[in-house]
TIMI-2910 file (N, C-alpha, C, CB; in pm, 1 decimal, decimal comma, always signed):
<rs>
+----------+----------+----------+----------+----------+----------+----------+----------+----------+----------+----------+----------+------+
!      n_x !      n_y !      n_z !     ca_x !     ca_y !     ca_z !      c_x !      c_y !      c_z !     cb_x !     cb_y !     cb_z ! resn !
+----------+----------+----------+----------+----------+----------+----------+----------+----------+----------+----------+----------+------+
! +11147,8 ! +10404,7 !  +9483,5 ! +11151,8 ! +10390,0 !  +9340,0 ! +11227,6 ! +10505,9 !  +9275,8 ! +11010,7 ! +10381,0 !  +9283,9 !  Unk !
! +11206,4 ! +10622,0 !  +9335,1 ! +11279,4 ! +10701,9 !  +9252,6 ! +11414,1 ! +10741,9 !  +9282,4 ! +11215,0 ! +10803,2 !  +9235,4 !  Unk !
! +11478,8 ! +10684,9 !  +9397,1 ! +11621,1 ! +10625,9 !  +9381,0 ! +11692,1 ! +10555,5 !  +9285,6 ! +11637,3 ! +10557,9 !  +9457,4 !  Unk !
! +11620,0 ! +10428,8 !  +9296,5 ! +11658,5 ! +10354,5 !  +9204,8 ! +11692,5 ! +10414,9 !  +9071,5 ! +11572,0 ! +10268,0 !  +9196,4 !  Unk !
! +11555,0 ! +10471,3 !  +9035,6 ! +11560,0 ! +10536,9 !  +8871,2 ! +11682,2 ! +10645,1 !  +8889,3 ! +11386,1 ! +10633,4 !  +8811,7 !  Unk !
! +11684,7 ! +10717,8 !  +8985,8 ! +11809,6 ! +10820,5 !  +8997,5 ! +11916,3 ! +10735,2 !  +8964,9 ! +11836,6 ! +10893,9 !  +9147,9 !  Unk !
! +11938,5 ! +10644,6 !  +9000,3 ! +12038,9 ! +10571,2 !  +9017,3 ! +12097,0 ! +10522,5 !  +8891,5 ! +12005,9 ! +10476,5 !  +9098,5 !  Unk !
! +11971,5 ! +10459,4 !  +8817,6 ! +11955,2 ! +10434,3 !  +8715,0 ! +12025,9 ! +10511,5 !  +8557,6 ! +11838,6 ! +10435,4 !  +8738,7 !  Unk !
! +11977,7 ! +10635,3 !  +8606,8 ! +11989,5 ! +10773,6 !  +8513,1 ! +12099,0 ! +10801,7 !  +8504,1 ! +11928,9 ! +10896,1 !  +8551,0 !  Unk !
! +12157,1 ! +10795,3 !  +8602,0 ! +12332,4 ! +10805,5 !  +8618,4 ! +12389,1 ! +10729,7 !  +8592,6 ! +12395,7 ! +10820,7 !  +8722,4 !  Unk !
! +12365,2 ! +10647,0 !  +8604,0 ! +12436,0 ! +10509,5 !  +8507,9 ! +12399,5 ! +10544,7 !  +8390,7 ! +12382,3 ! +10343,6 !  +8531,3 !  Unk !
! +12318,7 ! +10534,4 !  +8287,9 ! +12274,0 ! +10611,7 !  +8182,1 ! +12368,7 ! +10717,0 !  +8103,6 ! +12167,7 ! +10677,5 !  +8234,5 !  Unk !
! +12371,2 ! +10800,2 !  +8203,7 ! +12458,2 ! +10909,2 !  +8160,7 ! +12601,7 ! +10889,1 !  +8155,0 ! +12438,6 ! +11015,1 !  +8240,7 !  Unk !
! +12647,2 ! +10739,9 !  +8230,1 ! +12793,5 ! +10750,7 !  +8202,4 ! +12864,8 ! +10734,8 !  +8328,3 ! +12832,7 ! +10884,2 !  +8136,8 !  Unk !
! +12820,9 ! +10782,7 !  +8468,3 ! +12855,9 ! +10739,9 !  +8575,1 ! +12803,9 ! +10580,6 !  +8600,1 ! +12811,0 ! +10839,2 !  +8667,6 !  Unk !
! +12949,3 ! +10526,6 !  +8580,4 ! +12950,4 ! +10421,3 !  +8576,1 ! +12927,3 ! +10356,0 !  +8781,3 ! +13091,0 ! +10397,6 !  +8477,2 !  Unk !
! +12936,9 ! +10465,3 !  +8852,4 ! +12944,4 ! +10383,8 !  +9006,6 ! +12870,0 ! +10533,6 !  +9081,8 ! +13159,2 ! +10326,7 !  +9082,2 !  Unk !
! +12718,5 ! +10546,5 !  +9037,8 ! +12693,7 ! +10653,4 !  +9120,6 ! +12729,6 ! +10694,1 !  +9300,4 ! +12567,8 ! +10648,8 !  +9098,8 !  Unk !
! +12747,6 ! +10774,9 !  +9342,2 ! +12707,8 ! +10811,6 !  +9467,0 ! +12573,7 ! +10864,0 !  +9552,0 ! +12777,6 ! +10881,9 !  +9475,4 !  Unk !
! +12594,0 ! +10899,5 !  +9660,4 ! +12471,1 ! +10899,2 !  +9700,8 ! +12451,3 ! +11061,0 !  +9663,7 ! +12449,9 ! +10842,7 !  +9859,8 !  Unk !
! +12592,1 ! +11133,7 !  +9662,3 ! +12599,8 ! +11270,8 !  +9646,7 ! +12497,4 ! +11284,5 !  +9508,5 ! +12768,6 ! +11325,7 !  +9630,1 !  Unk !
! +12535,0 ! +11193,6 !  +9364,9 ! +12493,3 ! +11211,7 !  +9280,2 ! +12311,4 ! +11185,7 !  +9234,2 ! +12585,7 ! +11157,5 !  +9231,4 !  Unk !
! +12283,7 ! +11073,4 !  +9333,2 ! +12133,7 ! +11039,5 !  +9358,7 ! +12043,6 ! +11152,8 !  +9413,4 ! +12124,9 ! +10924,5 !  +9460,4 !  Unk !
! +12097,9 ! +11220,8 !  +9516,6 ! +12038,2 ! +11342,7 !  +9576,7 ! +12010,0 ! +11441,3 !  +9451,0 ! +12143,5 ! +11412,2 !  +9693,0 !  Unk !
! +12135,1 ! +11467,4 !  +9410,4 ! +12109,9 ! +11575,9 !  +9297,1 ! +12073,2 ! +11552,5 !  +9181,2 ! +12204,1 ! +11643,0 !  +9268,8 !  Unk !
! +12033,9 ! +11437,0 !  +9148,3 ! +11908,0 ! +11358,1 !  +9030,4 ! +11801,1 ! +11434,6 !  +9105,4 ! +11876,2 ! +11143,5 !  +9028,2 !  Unk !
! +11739,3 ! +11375,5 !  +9225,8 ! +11626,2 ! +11353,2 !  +9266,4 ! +11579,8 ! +11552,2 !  +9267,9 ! +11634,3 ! +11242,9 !  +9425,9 !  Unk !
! +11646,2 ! +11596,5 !  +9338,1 ! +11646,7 ! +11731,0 !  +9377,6 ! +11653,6 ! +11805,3 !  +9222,7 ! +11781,7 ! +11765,2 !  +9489,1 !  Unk !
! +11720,2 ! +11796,4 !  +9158,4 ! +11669,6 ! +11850,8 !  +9032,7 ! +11569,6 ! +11870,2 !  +8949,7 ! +11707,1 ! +11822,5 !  +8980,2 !  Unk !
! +11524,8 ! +11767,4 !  +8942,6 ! +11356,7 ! +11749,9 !  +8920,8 ! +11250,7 ! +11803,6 !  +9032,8 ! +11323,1 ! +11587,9 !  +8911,3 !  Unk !
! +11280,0 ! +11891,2 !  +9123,7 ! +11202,7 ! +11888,4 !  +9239,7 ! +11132,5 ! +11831,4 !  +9318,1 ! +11159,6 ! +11929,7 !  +9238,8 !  Unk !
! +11213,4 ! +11707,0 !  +9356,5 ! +11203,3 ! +11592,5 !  +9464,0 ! +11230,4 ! +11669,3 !  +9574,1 ! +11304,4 ! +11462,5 !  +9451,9 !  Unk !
! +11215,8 ! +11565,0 !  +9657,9 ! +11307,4 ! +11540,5 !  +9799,0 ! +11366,6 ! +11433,9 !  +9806,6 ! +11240,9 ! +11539,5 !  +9923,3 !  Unk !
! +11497,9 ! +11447,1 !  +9855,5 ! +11568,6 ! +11337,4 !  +9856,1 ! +11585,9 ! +11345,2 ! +10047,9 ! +11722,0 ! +11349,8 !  +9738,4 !  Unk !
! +11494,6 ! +11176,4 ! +10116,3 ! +11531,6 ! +11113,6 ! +10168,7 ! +11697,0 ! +11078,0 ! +10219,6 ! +11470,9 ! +11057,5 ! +10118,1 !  Unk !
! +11780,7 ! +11130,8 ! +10259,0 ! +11926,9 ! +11048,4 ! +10287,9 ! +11896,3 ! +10928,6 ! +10378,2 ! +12049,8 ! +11148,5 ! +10372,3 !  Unk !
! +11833,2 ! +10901,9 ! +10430,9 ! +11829,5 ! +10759,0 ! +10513,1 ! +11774,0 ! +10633,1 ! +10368,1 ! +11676,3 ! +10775,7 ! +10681,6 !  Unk !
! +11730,8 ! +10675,3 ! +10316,6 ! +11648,6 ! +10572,6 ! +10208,6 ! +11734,4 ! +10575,5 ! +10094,3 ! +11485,4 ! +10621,4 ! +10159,1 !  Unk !
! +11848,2 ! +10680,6 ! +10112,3 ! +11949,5 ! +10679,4 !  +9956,2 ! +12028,3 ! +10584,2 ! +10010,1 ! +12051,3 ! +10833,7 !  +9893,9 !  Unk !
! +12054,7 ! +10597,8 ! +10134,5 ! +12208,6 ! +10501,9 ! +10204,7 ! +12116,0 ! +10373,0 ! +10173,8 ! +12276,1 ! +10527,2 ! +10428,6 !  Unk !
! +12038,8 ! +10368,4 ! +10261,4 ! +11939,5 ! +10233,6 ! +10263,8 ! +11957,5 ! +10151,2 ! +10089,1 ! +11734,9 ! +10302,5 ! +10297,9 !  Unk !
! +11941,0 ! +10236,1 !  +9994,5 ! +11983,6 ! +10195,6 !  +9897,9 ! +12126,9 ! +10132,1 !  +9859,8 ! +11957,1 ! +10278,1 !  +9845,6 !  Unk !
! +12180,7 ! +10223,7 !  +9869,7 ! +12349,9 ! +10148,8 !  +9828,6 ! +12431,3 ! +10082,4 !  +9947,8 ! +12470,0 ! +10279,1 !  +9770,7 !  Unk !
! +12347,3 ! +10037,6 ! +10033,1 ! +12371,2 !  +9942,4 ! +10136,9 ! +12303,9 !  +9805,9 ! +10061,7 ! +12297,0 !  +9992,3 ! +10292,8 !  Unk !
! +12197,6 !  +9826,1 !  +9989,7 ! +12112,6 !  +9698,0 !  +9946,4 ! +12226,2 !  +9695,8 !  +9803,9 ! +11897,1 !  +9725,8 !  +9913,0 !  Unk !
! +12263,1 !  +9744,6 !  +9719,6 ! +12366,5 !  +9752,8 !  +9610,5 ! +12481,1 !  +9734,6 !  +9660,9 ! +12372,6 !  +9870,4 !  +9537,7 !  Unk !
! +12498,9 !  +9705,1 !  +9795,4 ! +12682,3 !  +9724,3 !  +9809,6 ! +12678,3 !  +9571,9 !  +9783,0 ! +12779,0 !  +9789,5 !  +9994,5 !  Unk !
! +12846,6 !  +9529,7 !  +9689,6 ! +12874,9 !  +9417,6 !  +9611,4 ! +12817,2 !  +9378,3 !  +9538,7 ! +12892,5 !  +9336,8 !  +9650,5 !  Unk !
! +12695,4 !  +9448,7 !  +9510,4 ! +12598,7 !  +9380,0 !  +9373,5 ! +12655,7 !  +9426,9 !  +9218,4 ! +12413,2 !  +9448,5 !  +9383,2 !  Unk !
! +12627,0 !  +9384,6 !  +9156,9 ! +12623,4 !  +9420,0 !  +8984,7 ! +12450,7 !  +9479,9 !  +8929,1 ! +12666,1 !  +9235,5 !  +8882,6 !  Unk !
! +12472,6 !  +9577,8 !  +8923,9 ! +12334,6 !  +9605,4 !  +8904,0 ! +12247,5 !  +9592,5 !  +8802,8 ! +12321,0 !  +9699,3 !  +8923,0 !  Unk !
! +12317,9 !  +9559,0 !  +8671,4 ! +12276,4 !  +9437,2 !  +8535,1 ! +12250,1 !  +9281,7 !  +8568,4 ! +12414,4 !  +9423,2 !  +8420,7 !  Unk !
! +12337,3 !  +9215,9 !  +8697,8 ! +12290,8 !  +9122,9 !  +8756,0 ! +12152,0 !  +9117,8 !  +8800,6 ! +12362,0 !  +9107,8 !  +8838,8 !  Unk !
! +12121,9 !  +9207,5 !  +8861,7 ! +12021,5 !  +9235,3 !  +8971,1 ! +11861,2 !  +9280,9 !  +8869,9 ! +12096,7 !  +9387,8 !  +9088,6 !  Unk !
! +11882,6 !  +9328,5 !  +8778,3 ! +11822,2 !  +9389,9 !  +8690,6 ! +11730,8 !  +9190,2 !  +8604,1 ! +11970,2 !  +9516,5 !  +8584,6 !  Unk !
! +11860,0 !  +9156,9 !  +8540,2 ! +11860,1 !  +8979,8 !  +8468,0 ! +11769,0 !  +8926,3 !  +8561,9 ! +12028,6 !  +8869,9 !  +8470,3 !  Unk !
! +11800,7 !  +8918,7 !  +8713,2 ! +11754,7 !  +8853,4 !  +8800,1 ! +11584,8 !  +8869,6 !  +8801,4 ! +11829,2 !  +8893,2 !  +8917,9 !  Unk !
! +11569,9 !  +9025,1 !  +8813,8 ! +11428,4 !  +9055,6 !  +8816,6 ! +11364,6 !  +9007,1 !  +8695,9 ! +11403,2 !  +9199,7 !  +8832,2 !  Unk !
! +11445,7 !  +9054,7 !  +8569,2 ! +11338,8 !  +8978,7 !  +8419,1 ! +11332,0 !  +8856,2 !  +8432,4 ! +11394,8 !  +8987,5 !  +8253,4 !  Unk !
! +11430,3 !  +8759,8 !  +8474,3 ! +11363,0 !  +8589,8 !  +8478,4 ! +11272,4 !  +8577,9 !  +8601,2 ! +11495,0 !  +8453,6 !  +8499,3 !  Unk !
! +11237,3 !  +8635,2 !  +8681,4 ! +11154,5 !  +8616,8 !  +8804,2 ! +11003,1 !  +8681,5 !  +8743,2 ! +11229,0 !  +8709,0 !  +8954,3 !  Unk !
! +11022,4 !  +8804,7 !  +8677,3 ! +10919,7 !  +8849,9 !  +8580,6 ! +10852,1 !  +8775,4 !  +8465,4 ! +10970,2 !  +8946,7 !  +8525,7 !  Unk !
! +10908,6 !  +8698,0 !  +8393,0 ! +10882,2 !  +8627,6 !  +8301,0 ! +10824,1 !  +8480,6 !  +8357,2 ! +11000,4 !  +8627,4 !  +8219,6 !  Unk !
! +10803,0 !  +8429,0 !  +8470,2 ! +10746,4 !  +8349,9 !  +8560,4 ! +10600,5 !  +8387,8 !  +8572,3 ! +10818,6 !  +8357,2 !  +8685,0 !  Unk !
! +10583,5 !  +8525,1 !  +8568,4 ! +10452,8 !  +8605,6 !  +8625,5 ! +10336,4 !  +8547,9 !  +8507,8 ! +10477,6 !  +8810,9 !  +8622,9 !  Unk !
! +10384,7 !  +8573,9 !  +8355,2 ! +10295,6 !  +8558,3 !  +8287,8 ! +10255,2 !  +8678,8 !  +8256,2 ! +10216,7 !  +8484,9 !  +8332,8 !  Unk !
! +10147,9 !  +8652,7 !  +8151,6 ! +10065,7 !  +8785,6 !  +8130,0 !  +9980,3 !  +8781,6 !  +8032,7 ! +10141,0 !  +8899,2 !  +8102,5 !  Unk !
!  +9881,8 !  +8880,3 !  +7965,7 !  +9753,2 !  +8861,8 !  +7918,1 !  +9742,2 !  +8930,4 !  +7785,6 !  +9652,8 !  +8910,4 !  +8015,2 !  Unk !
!  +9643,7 !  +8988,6 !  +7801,4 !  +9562,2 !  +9065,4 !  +7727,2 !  +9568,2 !  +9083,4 !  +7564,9 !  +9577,6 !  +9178,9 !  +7784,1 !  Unk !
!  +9534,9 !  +9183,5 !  +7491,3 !  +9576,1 !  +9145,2 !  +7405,9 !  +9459,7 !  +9089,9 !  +7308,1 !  +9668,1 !  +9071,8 !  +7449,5 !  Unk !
!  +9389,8 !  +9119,9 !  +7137,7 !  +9316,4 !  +9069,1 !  +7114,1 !  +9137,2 !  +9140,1 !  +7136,7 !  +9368,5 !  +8967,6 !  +7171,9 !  Unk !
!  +9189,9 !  +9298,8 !  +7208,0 !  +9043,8 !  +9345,5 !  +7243,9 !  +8958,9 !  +9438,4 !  +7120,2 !  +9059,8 !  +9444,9 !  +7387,2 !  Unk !
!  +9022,6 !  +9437,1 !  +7002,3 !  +9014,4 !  +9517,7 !  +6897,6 !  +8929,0 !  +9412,8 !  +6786,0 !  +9172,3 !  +9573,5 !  +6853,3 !  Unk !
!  +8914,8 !  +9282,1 !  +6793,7 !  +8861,9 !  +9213,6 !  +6710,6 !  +8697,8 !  +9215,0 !  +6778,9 !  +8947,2 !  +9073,5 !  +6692,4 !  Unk !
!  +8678,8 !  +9222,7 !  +6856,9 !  +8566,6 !  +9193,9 !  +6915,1 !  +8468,3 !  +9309,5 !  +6888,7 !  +8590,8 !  +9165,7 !  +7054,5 !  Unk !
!  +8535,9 !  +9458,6 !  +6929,9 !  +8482,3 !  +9530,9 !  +6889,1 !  +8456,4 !  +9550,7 !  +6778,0 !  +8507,8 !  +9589,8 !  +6921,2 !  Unk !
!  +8508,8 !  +9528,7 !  +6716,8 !  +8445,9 !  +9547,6 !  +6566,9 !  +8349,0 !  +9464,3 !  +6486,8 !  +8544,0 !  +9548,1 !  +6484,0 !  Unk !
!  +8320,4 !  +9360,6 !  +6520,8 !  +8220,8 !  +9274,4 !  +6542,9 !  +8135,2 !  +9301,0 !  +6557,7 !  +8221,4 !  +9213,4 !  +6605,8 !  Unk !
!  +8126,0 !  +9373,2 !  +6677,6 !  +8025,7 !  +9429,7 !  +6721,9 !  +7954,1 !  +9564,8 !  +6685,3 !  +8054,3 !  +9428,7 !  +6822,2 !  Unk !
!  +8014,8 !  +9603,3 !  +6616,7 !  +7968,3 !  +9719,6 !  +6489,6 !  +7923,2 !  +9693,9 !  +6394,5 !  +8049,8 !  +9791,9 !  +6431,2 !  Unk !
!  +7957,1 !  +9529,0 !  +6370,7 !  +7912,5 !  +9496,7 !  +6258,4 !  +8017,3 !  +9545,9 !  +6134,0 !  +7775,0 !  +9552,7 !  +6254,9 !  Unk !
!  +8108,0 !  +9532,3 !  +6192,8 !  +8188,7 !  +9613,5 !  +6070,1 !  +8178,6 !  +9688,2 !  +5985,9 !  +8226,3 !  +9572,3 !  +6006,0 !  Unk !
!  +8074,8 !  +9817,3 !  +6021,1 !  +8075,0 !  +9906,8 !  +5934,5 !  +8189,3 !  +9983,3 !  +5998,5 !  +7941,2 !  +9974,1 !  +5910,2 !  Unk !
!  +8183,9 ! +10109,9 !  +5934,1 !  +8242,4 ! +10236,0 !  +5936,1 !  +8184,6 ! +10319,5 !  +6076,6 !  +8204,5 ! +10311,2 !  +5790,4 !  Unk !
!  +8246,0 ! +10374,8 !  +6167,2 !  +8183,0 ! +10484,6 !  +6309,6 !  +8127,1 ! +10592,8 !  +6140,3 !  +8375,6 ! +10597,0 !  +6485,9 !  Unk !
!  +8005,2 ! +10665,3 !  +6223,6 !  +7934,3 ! +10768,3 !  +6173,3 !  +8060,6 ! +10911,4 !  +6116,7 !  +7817,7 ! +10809,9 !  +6310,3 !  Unk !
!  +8001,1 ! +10965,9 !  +6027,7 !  +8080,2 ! +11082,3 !  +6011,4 !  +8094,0 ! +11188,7 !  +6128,2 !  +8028,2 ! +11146,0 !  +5899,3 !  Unk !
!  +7998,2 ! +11167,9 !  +6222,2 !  +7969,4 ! +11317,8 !  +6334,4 !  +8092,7 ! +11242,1 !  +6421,5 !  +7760,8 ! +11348,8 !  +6445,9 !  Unk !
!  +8071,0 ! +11106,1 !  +6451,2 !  +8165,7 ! +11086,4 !  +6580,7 !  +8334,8 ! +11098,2 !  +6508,9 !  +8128,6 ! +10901,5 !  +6667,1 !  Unk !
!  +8321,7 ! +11074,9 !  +6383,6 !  +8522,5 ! +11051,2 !  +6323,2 !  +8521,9 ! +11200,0 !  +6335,4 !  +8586,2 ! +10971,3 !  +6108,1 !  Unk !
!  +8486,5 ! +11284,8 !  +6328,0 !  +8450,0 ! +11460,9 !  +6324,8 !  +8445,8 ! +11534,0 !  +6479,8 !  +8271,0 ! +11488,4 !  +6250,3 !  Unk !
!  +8457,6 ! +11474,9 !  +6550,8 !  +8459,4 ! +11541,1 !  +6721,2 !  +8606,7 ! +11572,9 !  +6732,0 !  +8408,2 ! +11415,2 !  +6868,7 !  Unk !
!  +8653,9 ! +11680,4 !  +6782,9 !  +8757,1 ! +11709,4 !  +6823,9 !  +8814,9 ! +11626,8 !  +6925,3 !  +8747,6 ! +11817,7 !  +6851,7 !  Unk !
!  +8966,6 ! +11604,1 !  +6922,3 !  +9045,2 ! +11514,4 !  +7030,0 !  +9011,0 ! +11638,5 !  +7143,9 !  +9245,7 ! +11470,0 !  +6990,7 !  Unk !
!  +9031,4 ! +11548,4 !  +7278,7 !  +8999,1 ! +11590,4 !  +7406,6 !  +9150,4 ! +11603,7 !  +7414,5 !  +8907,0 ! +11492,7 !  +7514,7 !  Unk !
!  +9155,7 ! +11761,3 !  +7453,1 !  +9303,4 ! +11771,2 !  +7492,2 !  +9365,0 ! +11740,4 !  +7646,8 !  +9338,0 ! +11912,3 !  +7460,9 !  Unk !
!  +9495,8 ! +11662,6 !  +7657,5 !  +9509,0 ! +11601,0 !  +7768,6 !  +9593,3 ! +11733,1 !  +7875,7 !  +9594,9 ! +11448,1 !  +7733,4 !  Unk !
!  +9559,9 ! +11695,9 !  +7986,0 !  +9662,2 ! +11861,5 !  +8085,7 !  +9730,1 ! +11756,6 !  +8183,4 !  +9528,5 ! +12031,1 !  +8217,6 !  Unk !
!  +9809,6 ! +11779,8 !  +8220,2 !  +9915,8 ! +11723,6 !  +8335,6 !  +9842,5 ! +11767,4 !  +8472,9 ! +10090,3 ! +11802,2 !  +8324,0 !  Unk !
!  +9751,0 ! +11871,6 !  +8512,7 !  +9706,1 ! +11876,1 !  +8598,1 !  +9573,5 ! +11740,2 !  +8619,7 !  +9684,1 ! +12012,3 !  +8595,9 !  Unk !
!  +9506,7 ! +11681,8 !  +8556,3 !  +9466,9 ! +11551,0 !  +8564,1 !  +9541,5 ! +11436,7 !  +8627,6 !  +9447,1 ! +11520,4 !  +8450,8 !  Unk !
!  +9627,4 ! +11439,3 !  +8642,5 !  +9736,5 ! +11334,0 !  +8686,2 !  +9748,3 ! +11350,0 !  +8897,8 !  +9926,1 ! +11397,1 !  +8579,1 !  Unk !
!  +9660,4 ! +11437,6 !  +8945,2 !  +9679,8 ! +11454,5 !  +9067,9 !  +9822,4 ! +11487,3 !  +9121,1 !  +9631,9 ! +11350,4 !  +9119,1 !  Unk !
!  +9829,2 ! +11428,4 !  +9236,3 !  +9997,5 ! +11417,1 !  +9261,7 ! +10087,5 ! +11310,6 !  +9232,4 ! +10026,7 ! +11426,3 !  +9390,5 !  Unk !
! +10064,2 ! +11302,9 !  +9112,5 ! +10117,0 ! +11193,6 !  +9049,4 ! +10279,9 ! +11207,8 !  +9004,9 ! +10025,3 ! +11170,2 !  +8929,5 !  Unk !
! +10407,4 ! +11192,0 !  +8958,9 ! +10496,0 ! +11222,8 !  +8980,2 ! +10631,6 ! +11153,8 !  +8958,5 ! +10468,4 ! +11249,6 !  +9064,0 !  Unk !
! +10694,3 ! +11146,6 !  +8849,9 ! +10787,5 ! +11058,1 !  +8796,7 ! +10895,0 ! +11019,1 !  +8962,1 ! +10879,6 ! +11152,1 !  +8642,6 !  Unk !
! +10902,5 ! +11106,0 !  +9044,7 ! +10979,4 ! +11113,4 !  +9144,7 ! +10904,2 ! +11095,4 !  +9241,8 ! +11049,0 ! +11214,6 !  +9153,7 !  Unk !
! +10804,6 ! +11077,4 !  +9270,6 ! +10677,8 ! +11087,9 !  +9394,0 ! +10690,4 ! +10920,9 !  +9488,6 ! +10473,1 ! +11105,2 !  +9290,3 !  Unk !
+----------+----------+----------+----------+----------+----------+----------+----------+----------+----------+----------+----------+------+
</rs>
C-alpha cells in the first residue's frame, strides 16, 4: 500500500511517469523502508496500464459493494428525550488526542 500511495504522490506532484528510483525516495523520506523487490513487483503490475484507468476500474467495482450507515444521531436523541446533556458533562474538558495511541500504526507501515 504504501507504494502505491508513493506512487500516487508523485504523480500528484507532477511526475507524470514515476520511477522506482522516485518511489524509494517517497517511501524513505518519511522514514519507511523501501522493499525493492515489492517496488519492481509494482511497476511490473503498472507496466502498460493507465493508472486513472485502473483507479475508474476500482470505483465501479467499489460502488457494487454497497454501503450503510448513517442516521445514528436521530436515535440518540430520542433517547434523551430531547432535552439538553447536563451543564457538568457540556463543561468537561476535551480529552486531548497523542499520536503515541496509534501503536505502530503508520501512513507508510
Amino acid at each position: 500500500m504504501r507504494y502505491i500511495a508513493a506512487y500516487l504522490l508523485a504523480q500528484a506532484a507532477g511526475t507524470e511517469s514515476p520511477t522506482e528510483k522516485d518511489i524509494k525516495k517517497i517511501v524513505t523520506a518519511v522514514g519507511g523502508e523501501a522493499d525493492d523487490a515489492k517496488i519492481k513487483e509494482l511497476f511490473e503490475q503498472l507496466e502498460g496500464k493507465d493508472i486513472k484507468e485502473i483507479i475508474a476500474e476500482g470505483t465501479k467495482k467499489l460502488s457494487n459493494v454497497g454501503g450503510g450507515g448513517g442516521g445514528g444521531a436521530a436515535p440518540a436523541a430520542a433517547a434523551a428525550g430531547g432535552k439538553a446533556a447536563p451543564a457538568a458533562a457540556a463543561a468537561a474538558p476535551p480529552a486531548e488526542e497523542s499520536d503515541e495511541d496509534m501503536g505502530d500504526f503508520g501512513l507508510f507501515d
